[in-house]
Residue frames as qw, qx, qy, qz and C-alpha x, y, z in Angstrom:
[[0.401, 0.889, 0.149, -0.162, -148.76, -200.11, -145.17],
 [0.718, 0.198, 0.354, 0.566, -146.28, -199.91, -147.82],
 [0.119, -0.752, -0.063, 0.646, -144.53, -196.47, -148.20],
 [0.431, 0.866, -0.131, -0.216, -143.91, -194.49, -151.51],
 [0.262, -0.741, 0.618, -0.013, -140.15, -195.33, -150.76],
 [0.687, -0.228, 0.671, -0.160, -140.83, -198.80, -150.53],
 [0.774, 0.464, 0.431, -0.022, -142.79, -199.60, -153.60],
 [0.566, 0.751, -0.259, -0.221, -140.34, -197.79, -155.73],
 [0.364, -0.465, 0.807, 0.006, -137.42, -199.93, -154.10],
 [0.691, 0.100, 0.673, -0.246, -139.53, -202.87, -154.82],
 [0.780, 0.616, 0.088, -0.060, -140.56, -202.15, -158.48],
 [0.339, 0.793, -0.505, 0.001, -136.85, -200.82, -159.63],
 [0.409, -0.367, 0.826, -0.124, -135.30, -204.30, -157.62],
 [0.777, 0.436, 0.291, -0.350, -136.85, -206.39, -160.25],
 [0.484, 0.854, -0.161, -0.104, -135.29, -204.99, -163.02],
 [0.153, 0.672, -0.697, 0.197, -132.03, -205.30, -161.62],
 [0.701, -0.051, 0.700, -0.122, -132.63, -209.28, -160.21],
 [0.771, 0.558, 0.222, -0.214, -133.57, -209.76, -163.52],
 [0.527, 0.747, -0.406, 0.022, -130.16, -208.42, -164.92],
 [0.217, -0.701, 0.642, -0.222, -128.56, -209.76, -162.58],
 [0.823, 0.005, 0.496, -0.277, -129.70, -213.01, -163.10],
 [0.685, 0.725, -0.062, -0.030, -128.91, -212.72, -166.78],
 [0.072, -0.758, 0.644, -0.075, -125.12, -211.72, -165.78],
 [0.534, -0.278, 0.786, -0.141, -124.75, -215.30, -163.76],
 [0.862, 0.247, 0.419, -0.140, -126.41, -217.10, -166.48],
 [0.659, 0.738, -0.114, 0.090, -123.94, -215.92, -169.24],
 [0.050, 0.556, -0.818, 0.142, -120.61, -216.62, -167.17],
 [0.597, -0.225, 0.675, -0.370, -122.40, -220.07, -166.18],
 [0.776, 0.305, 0.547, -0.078, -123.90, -221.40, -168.93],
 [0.541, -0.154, 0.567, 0.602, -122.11, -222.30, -172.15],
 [0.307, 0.519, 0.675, 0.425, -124.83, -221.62, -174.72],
 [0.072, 0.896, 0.438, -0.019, -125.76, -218.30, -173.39],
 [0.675, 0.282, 0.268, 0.626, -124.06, -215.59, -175.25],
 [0.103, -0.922, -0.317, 0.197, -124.75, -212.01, -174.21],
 [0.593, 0.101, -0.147, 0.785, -122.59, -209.03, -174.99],
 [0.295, -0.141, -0.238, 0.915, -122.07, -205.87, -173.49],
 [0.342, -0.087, -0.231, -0.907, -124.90, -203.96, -175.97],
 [0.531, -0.267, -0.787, -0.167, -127.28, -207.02, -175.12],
 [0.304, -0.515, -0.785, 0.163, -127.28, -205.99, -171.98],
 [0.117, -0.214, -0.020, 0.970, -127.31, -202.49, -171.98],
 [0.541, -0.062, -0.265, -0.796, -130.68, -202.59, -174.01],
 [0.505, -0.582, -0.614, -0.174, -132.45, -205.19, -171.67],
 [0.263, -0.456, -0.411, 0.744, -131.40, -202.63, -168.73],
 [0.207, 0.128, -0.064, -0.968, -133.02, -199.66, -170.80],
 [0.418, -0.185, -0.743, -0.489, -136.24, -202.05, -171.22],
 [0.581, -0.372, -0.700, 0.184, -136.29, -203.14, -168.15],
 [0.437, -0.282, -0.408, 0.751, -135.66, -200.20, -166.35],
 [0.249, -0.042, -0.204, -0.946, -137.41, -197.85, -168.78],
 [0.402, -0.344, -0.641, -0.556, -140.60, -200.01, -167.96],
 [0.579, -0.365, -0.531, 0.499, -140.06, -199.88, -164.25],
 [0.074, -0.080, -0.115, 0.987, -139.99, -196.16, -164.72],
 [0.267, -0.125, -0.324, -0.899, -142.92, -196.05, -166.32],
 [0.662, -0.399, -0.634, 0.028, -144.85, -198.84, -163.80],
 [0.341, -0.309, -0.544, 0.702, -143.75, -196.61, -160.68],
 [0.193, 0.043, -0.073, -0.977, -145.09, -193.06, -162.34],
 [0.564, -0.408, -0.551, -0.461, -148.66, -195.27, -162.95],
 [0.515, -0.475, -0.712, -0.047, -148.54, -196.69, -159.58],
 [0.371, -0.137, -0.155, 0.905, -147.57, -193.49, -158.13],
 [0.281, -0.313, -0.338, -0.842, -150.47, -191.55, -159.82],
 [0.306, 0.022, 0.402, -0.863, -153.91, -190.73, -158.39],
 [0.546, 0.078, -0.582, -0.598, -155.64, -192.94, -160.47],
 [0.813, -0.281, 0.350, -0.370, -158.04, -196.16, -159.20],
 [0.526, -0.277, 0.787, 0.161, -156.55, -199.45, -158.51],
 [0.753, 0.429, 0.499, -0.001, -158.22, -200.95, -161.55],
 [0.415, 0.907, -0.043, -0.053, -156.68, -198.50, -163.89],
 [0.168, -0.834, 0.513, 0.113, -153.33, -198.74, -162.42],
 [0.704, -0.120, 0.688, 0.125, -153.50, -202.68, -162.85],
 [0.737, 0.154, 0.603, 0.262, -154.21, -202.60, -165.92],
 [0.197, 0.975, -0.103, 0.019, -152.29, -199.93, -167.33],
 [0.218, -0.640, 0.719, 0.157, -149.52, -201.67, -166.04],
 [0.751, 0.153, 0.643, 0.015, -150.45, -204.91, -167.18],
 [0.585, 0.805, 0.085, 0.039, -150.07, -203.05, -171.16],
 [0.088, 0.878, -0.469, 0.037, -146.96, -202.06, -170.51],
 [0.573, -0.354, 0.739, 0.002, -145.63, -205.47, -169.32],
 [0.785, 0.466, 0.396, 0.095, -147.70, -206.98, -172.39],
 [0.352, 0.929, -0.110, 0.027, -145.32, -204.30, -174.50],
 [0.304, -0.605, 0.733, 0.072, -141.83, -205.06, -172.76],
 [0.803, 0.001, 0.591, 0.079, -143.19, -209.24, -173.31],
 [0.696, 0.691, 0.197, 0.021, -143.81, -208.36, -177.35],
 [0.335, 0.881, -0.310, -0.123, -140.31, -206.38, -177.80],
 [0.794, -0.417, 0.395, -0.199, -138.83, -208.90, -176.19],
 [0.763, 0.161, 0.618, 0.098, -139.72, -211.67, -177.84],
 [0.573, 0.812, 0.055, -0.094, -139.42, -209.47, -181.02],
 [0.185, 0.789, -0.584, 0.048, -135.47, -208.92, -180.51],
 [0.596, -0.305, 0.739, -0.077, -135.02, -212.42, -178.98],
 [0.361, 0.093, 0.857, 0.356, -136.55, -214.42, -182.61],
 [0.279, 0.162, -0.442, -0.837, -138.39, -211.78, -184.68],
 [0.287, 0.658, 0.688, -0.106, -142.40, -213.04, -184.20],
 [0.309, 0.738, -0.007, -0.599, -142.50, -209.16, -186.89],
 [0.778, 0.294, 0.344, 0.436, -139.70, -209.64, -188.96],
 [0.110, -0.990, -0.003, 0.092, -138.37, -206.52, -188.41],
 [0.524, 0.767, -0.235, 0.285, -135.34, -205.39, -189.72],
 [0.250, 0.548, -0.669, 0.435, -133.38, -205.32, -186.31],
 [0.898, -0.316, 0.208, -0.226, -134.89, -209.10, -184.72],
 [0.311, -0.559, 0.767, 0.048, -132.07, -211.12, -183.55],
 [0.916, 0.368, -0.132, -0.085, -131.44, -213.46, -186.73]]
């Protein structure tokens, strides 16, 4: 059985693999180009959806709800994503 403790460890360790992963790729690889604000707003994405994925699976709700309640919220992180990464809107502040 998986404690309270655990699973938040678990979800919020993502987030930060993830950045961390980023980091190494942008001293490693030539083409990739990050700065400072770059990552500062995929750590408030990532981390702000990790908040909001522990407080679901944290609730009283049934498993089915929780899955796919998170599952929207992941589908929301994928879309802004991809939205600041090459503008699929055409919003005013996608990464042209």
């Amino acid at each position: 059985m998986i404690l309270k403790k655990q699973k938040t460890s678990i979800i919020f360790a993502v987030p930060s693999l993830l950045l961390a992963a980023a980091f190494l790729g942008n001293i490693f690889i030539k083409d990739w180009n990050w700065s400072a604000f770059d990552f500062i707003i995929a750590a408030v994405i990532l981390f702000g959806s990790a908040f909001f994925i522990n407080l679901v699976v944290l609730s009283k709700k049934p498993f089915i709800t929780k899955v796919l309640i998170s599952f929207i919220i992941l589908m929301m992180v994928c879309l802004i994503w991809i939205e600041l990464a090459v503008g699929i809107f055409g919003s005013p502040f996608a990464g042209n």
